[in-house]
C-alpha positions as CSV (number, residue, x, y, z in Angstrom):
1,X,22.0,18.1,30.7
2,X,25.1,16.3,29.7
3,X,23.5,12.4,30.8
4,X,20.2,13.9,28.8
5,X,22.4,14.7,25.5
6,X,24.3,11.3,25.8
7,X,20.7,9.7,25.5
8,X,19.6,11.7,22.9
9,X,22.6,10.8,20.9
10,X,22.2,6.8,21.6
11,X,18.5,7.4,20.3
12,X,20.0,9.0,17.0
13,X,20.6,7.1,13.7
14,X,23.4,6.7,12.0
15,X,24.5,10.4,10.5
16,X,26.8,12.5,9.6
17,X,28.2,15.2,12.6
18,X,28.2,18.8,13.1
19,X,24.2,18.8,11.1
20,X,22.6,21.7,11.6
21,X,18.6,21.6,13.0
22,X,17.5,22.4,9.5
23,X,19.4,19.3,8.0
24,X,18.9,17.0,10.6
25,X,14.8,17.4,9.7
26,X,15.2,16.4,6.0
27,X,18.1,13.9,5.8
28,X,19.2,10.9,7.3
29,X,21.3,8.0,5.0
30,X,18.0,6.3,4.1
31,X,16.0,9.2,3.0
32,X,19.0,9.8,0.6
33,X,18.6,8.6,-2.7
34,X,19.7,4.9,-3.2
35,X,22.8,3.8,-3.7
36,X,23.8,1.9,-6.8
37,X,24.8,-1.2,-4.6
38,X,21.3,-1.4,-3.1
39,X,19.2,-0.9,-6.8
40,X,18.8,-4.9,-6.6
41,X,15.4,-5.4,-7.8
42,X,14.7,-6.8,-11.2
43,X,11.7,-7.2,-12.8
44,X,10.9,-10.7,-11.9
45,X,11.4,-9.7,-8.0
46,X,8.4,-6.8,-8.7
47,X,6.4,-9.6,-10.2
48,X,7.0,-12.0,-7.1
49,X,6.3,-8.9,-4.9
50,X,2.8,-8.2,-6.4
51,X,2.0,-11.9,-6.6
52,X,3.0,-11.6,-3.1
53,X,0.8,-9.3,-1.9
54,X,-2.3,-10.1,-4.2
55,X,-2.3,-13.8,-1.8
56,X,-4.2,-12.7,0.8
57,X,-7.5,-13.3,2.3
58,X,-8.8,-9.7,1.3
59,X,-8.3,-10.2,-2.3
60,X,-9.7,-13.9,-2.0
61,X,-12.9,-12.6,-1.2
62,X,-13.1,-9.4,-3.2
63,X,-15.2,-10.6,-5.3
64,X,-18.1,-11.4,-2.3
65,X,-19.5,-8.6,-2.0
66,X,-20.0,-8.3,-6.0
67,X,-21.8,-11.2,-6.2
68,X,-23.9,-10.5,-3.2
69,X,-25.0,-6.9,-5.1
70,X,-26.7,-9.4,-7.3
71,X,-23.9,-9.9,-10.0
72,X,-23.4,-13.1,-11.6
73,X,-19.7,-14.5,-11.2
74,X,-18.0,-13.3,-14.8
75,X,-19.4,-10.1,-14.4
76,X,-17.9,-9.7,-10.7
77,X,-14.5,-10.9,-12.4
78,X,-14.6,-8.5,-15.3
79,X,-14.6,-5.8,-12.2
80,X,-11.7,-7.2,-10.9
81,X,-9.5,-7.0,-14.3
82,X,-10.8,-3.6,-15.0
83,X,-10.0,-1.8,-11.2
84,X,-7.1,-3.5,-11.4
85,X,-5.8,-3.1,-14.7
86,X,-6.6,0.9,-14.2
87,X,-5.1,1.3,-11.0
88,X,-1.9,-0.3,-12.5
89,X,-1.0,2.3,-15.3
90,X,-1.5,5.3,-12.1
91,X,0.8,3.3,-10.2
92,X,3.3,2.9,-12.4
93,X,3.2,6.5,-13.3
94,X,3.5,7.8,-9.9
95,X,6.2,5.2,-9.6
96,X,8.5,6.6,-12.2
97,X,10.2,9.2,-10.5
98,X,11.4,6.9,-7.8
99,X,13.0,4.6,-10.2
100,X,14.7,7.2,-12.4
101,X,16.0,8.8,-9.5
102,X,15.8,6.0,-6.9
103,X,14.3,8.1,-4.6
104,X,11.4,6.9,-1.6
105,X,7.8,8.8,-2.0
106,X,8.3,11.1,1.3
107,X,11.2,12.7,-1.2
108,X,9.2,12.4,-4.4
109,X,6.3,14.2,-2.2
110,X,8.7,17.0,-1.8
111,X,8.7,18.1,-5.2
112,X,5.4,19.1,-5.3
113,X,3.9,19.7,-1.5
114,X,7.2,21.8,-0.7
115,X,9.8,20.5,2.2
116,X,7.8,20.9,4.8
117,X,4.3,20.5,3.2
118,X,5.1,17.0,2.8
119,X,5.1,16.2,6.2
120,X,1.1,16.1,6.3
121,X,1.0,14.1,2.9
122,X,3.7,11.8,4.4
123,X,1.5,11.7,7.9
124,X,-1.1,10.6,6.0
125,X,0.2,7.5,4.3
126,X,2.0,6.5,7.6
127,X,-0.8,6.2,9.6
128,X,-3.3,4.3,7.2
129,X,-0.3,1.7,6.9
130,X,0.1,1.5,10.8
131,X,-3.4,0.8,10.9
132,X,-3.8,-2.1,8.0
133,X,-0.3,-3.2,9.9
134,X,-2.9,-4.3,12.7
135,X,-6.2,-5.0,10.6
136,X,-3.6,-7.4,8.5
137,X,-2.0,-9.2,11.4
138,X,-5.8,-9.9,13.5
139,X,-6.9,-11.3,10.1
140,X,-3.4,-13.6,9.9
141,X,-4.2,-14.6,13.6
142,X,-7.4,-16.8,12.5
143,X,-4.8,-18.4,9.9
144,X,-2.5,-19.1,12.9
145,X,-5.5,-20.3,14.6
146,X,-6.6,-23.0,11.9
147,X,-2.9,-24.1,11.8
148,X,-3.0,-25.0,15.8
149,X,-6.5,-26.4,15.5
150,X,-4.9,-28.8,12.7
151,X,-2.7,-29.9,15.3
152,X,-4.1,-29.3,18.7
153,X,-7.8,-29.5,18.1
154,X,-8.5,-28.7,22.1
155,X,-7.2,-25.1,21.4
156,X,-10.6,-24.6,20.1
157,X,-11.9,-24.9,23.2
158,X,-8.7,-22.7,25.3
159,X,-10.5,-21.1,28.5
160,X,-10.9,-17.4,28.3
161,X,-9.4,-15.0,30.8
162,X,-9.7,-11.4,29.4
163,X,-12.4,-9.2,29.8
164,X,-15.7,-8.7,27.6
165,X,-14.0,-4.7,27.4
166,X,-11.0,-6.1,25.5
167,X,-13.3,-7.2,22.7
168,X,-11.9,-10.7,21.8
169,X,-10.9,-13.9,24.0
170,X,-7.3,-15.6,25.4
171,X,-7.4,-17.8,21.9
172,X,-8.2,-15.4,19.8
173,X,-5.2,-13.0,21.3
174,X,-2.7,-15.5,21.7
175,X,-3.3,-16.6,17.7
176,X,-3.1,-12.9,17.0
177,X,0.0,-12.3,19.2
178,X,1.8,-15.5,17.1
179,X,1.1,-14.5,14.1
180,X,2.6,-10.5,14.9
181,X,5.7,-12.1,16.5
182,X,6.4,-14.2,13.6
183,X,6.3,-10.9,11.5
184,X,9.1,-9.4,13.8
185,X,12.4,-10.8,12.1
186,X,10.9,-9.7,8.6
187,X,10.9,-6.4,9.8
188,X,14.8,-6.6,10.0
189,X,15.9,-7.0,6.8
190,X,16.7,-3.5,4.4
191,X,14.6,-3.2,1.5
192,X,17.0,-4.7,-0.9
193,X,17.2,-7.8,0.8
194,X,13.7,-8.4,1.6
195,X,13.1,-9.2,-2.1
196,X,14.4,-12.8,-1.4
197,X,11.4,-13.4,1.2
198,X,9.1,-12.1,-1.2
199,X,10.0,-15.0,-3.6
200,X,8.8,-18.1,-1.7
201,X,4.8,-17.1,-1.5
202,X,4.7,-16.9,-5.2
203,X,5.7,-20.3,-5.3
204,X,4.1,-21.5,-2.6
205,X,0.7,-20.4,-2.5
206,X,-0.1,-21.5,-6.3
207,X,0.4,-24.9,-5.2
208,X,-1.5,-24.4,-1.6
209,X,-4.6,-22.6,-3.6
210,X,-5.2,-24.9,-6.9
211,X,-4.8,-27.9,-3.9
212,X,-7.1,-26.3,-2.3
213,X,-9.8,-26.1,-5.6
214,X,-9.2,-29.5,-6.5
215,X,-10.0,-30.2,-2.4
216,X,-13.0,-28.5,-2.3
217,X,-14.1,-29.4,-6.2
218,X,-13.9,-33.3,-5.0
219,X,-16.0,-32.5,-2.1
220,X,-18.8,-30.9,-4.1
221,X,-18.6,-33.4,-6.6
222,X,-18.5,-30.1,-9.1
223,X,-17.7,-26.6,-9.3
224,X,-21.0,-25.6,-7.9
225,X,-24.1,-23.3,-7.8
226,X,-22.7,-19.8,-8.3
227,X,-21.3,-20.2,-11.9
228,X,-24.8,-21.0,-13.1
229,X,-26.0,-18.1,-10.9
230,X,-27.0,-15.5,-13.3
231,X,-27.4,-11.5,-12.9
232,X,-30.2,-10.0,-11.0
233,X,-29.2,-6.7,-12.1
234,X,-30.1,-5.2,-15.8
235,X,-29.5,-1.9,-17.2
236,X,-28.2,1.4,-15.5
237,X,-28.5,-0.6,-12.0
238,X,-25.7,-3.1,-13.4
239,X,-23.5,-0.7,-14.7
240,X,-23.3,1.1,-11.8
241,X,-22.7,-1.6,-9.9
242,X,-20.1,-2.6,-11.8
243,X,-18.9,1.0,-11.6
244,X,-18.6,0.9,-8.0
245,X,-17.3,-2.5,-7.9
246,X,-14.1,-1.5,-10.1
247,X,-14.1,1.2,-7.8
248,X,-13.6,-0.7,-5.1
249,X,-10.5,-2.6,-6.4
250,X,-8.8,0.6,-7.1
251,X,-9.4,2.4,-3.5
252,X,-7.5,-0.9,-2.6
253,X,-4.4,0.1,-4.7
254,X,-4.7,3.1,-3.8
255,X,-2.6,3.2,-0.8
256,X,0.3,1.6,-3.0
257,X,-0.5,4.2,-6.1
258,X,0.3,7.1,-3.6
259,X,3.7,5.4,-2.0
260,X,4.5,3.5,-5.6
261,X,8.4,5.2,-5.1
262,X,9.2,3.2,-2.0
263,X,10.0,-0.2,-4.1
264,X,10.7,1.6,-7.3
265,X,13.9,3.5,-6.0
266,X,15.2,-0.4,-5.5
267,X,14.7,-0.9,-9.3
268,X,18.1,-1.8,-10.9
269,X,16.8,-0.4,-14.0
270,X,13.7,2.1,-14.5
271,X,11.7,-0.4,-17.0
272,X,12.6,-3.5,-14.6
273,X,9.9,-1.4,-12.0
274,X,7.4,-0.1,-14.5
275,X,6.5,-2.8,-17.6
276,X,6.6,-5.6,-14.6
277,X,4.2,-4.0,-12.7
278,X,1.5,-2.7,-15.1
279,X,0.8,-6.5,-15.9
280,X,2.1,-8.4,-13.0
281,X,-1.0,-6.4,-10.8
282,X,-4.4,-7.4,-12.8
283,X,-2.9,-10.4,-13.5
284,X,-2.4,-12.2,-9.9
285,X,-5.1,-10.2,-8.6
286,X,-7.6,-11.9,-11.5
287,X,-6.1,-14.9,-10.7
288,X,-6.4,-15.0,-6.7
289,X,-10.2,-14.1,-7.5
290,X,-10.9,-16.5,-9.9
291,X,-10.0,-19.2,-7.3
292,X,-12.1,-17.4,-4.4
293,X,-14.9,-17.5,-6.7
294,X,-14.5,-21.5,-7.4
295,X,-13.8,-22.3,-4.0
296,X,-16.6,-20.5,-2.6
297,X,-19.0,-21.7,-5.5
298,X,-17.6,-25.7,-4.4
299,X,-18.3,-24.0,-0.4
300,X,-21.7,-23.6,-1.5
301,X,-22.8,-27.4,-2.8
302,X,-20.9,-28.8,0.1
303,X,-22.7,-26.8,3.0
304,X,-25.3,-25.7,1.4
305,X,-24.0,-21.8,2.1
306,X,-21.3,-20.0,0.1
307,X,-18.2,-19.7,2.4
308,X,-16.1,-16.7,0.8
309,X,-13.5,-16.5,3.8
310,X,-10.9,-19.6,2.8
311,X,-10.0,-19.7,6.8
312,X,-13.4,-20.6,7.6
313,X,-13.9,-22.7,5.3
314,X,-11.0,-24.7,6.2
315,X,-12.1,-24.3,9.9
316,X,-15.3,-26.1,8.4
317,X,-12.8,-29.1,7.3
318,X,-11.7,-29.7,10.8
319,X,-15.4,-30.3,12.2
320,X,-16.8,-33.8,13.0
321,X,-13.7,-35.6,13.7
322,X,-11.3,-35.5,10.5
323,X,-8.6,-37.6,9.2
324,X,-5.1,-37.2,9.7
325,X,-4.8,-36.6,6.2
326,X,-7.7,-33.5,6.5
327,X,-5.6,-32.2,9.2
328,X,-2.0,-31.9,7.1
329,X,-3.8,-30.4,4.4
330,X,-6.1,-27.8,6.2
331,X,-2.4,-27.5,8.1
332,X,-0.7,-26.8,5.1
333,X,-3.0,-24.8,3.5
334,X,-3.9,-22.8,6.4
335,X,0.2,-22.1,6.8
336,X,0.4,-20.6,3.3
337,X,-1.9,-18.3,4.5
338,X,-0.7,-17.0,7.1
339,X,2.7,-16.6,5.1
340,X,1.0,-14.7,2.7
341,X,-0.8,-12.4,5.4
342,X,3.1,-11.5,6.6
343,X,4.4,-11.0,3.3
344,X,1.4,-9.1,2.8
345,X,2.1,-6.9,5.6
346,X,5.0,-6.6,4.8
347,X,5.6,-5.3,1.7
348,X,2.0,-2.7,1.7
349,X,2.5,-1.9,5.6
350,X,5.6,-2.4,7.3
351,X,8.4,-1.0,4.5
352,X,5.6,2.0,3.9
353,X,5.2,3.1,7.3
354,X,9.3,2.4,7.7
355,X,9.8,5.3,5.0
356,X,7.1,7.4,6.2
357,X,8.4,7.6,9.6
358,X,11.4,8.2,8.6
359,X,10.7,11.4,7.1
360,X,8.6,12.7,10.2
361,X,11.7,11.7,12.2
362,X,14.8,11.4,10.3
363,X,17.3,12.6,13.3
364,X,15.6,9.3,15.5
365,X,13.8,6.8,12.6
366,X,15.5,4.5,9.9
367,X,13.3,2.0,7.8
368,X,13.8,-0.7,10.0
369,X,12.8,1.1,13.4
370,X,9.8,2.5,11.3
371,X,8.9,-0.9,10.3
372,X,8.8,-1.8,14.6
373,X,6.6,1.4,15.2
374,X,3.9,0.1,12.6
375,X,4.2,-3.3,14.5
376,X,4.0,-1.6,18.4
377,X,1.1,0.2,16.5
378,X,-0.5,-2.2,15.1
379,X,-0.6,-3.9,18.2
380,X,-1.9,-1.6,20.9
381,X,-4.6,-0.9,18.5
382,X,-6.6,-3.6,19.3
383,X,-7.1,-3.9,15.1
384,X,-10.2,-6.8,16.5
385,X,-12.3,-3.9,17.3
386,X,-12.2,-2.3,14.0
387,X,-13.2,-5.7,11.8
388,X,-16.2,-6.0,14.2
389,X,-18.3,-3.4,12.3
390,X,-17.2,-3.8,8.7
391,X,-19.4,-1.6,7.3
392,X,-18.0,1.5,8.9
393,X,-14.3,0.6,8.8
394,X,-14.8,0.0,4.9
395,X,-16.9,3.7,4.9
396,X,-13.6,4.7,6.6
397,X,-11.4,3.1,4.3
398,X,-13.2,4.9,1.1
399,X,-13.1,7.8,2.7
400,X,-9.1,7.8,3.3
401,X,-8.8,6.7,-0.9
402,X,-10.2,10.7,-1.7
403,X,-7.6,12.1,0.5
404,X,-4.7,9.6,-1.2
405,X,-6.1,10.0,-4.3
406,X,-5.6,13.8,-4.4
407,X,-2.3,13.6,-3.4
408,X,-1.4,10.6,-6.0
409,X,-2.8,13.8,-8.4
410,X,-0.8,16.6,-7.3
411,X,2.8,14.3,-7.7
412,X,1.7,12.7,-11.1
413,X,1.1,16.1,-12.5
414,X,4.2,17.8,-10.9
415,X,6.0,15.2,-12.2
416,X,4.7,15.2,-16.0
417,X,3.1,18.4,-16.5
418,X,4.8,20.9,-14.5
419,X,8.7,20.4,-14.4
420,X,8.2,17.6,-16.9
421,X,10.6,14.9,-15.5
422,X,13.5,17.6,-14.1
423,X,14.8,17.1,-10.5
424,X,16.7,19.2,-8.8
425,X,18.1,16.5,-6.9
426,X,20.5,18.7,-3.9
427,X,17.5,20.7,-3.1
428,X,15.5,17.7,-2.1
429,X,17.6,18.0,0.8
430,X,17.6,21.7,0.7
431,X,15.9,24.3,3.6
432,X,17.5,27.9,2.2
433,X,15.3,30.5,0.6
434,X,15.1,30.4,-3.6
435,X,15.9,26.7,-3.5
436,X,13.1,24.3,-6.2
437,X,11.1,23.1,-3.3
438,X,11.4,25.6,-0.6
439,X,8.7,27.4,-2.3
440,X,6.7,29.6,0.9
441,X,8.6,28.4,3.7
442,X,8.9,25.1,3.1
443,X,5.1,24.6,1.8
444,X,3.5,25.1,-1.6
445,X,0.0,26.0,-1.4
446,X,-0.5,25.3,-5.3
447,X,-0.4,22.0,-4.1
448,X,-2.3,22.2,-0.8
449,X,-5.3,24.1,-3.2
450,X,-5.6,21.2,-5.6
451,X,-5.6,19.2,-2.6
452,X,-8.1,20.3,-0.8
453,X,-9.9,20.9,-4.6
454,X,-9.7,16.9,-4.6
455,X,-10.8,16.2,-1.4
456,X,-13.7,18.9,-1.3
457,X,-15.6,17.5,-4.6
458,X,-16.4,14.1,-2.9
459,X,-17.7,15.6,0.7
460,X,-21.2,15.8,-0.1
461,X,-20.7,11.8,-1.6
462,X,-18.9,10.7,1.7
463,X,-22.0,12.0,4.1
464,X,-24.2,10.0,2.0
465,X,-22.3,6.9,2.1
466,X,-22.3,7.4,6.0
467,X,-26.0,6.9,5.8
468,X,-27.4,10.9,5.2
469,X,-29.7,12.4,2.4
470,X,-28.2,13.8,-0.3
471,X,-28.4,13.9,-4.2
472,X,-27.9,11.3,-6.3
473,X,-25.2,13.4,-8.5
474,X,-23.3,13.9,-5.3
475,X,-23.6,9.8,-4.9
476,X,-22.4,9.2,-8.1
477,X,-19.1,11.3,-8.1
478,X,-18.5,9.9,-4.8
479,X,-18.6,6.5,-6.7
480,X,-16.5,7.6,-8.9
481,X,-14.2,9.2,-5.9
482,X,-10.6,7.9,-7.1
483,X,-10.8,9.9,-10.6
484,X,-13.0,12.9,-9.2
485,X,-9.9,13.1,-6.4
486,X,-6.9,12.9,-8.7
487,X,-8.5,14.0,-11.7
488,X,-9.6,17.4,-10.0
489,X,-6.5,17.9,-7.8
490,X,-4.5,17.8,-10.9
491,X,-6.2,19.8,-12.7
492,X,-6.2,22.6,-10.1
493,X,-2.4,22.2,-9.7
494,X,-1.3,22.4,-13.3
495,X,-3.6,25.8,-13.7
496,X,-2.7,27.3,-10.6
497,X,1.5,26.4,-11.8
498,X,0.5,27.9,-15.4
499,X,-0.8,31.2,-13.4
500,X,2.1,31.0,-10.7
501,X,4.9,29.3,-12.4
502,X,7.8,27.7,-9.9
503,X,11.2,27.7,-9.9
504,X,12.2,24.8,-12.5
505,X,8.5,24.8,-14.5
506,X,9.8,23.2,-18.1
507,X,8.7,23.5,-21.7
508,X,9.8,20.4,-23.0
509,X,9.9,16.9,-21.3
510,X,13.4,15.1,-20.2
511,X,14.2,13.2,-17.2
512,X,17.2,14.8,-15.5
513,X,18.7,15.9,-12.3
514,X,19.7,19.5,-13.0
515,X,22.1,19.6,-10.1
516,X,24.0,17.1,-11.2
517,X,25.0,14.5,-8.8
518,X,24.8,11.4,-8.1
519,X,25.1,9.0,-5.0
520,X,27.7,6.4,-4.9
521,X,28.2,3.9,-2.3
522,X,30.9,6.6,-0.7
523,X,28.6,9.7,-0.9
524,X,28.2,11.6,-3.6
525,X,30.0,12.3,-6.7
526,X,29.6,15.3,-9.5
527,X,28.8,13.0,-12.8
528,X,28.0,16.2,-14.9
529,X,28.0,19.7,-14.6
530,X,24.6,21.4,-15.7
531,X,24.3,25.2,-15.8
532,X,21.6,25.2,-13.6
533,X,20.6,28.6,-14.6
534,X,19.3,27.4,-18.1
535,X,17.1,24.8,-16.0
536,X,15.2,28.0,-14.5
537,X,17.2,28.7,-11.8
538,X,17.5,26.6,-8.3
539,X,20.1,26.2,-5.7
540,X,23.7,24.5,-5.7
541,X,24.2,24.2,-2.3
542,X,23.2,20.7,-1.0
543,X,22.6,20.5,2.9
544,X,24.9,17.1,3.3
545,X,28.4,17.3,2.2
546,X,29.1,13.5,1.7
């Protein structure tokens, strides 16, 4: 036993000793809020970040599918600008807790799911960022791929020893295997450094995308076919098209919506992670599909078929013998890719799952051995398989926005509506009985009702979208899943807190922590003392003495 205990406490992170059971499973130093020497983040590094992650090839071609529904191109782009632009003012509120009390979303969750009740909530958000960790890095491989091709055209043709079973080829794996190992030392650095990596794909991928246009413009001689390409659809048929268009944008924030707290506990100041933000997302993501829409419209007069992936494309540029100067440019272009698929992965995936995991495991998982686990996972998922039938992994995807969205309700409305901006910040670390968040044994089914509430109103939809018959009413909600989800979870949970009122519940709105304290970069110091009983009660005992 004593050779099992020494391994057990070389597995252990960084804590501090004699912890009970109870504290070990809620606390470790990087669940703890954030330390005023680590709130580094300004608003221009929130900007980079979303221009960051908006560069990717997803985003490129979000528009596609649009304009194959039968849109014509400005109507597509209006879409984009109005998913965006609303999923932006839900992030930014779900965000605010985390940067007035710089605290990650597995704590924030806390507040309203209970101690324990997070853990599913938390669960949840890990997973779907372990598994766009992998979906991510097999779609940076084919950038890795057109990078080697630019230089080494006979990889193109590398002999194939793996088996039909493993569902891709020895090229294919090796350019995905590249592109996760050149992800790996990104994965090191804490949260308040990785900010400086985030800077260089704002900068660099302008330059490689309008090169790009002007590449592809000269080629055509013109812009192309699809901005003359007008609607097919008229009436009640294009605006619900449109509808679900928008839609779709926002299901793709909403991962980011739900865990908005991660990045805005960094935030030196609260308005440096919340006014940056609500413009910096429509913005780049308009932009990145405004080019994906010229390029592929230029795609179209040159091959006479619109080419919406940019990697293809510029695997197109490297057929029938090109110039060296065709092969630095698809190189270089094809490079800034592929750096923008790692920041990408970065910043949604790796820091998300990092914090999640954390919380599952605090006595064995920090941030940065999170971030590895995403990688390890994305990895042995074989992500190739799930790209290979797009239709069901996007009917999976939507499906995973309801149970986000619902969650994404419950904290916006605890937050704003229930306890109106008061923290009780000790017992956020706190397992006794009568403490804010211990509610029924560490879960609070007000929030677990309105929930399920959320998730329940869009089932009938989601077995329609999976191909059975059903009405068109349930269809339509269904379409509409992201505000049907939050909408009806948080209308649930602030009834059922106006019926069964918690410990805390306020009249009036102010953003406070009740109990006091604040962290420092030597613990934690009493900055005020607040007679918690005329807050409506809660604990003063905090777990960890630091």
């Amino acid at each position: 036993m004593g050779l099992v205990n020494r391994i057990v406490r070389s597995l252990e992170v960084t804590h501090e000793p004699n912890l009970t059971i109870a504290e070990q499973l809620v606390a470790n130093d990087d669940l703890l809020p954030v330390e005023p020497g680590k709130r580094t983040w300004r608003a221009y590094n929130y900007i980079a970040f979303w221009t960051a992650d908006t560069f990717n090839i997803n985003m490129w071609m979000i528009v596609s599918s649009m304009i194959q529904l039968g849109m014509s191109w400005w109507q597509a782009w209006i879409c984009v600008w109005l998913g965006y632009g609303i999923a932006a003012p839900f992030l930014v509120l779900n965000a605010r807790p985390g940067a007035i009390f710089h605290v990650m979303f597995p704590i924030v969750n806390r507040t309203s799911f209970g101690m324990f009740g997070s853990l599913w909530c938390v669960f949840n958000r890990a997973a779907m960022a372990c598994i766009w960790y992998g979906v991510q890095a097999s779609i940076g491989g084919s950038c890795v791929l057109v990078m080697l091709r630019a230089m080494w055209p006979s990889i193109y043709d590398l002999p194939n020893s793996m088996p039909a079973s493993s569902g891709t080829n020895t090229r294919d794996y090796l350019c995905f295997f590249l592109f996760w190992l050149i992800s790996l030392p990104i994965i090191w650095f804490p949260v308040h450094k990785v900010r400086h990596f985030f800077l260089v794909t704002p900068i660099l991928m302008p330059i490689a995308s309008i090169t790009f246009l002007i590449w592809c413009i000269m080629k055509a001689h013109g812009i192309g076919p699809i901005i003359h390409q007008p609607s097919t659809l008229h009436g009640s048929k294009l605006g619900w098209a449109m509808v679900v268009s928008s839609m779709s944008c926002i299901s793709n924030e909403v991962t980011l919506v739900t865990n908005a707290p991660d990045f805005a506990s960094r935030a030196r100041t609260p308005s440096a992670a919340l006014h940056s933000q609500l413009f910096a997302i429509p913005l780049s993501a308009a932009f990145v599909s405004l080019i994906g829409i010229l390029v592929s419209s230029s795609s179209q007069a040159i091959y006479g078929t619109a080419i919406w992936s940019p990697i293809e494309l510029l695997g197109n540029f490297l057929n029938d013998n090109p110039s060296n100067a065709t092969r630095f440019g698809v190189w270089f272009i094809s490079a800034s890719f592929m750096l923008a698929q790692v920041t990408t992965n970065i910043c949604a995936n790796s820091v998300s799952a990092g914090c999640d995991l954390t919380a599952l495991f605090p006595r064995f998982i920090n941030i940065r051995r999170g971030g590895y686990i995403a990688a390890a996972v994305g990895l042995a998922m074989c992500p190739w398989n799930l790209l290979k039938n797009s239709d069901e992994f996007t009917s999976y995807l939507s499906a995973y926005s309801v149970f986000l969205s619902s969650i994404a309700g419950v904290m916006v409305t605890e937050y704003y509506l229930v306890r109106k901006g008061h923290y009780n910040v000790k017992d956020l670390y706190n397992t006794e009985k009568g403490s804010w968040y211990w509610y029924t044994y560490g879960i609070n089914f007000r929030a677990y009702t309105a929930y399920i509430s959320g998730i329940l109103i869009n089932v009938v939809g989601f077995a329609g979208a999976t191909g059975r018959t059903v009405p068109l009413a349930a269809t339509r909600i269904y379409e509409l899943s992201f505000f049907t989800g939050f909408g009806i979870s948080a209308i649930v949970y602030w009834a059922l807190n106006r019926v069964f009122p918690v410990i805390g519940a306020a009249d009036t709105f102010e953003e406070i922590d009740v109990s006091g304290y604040e962290r420092t970069e030597h613990g934690f110091r009493d900055v005020e003392e607040v007679d918690i009983d005329t807050k409506d009660g809660g604990s003063d005992h905090y777990t960890s003495k630091r």
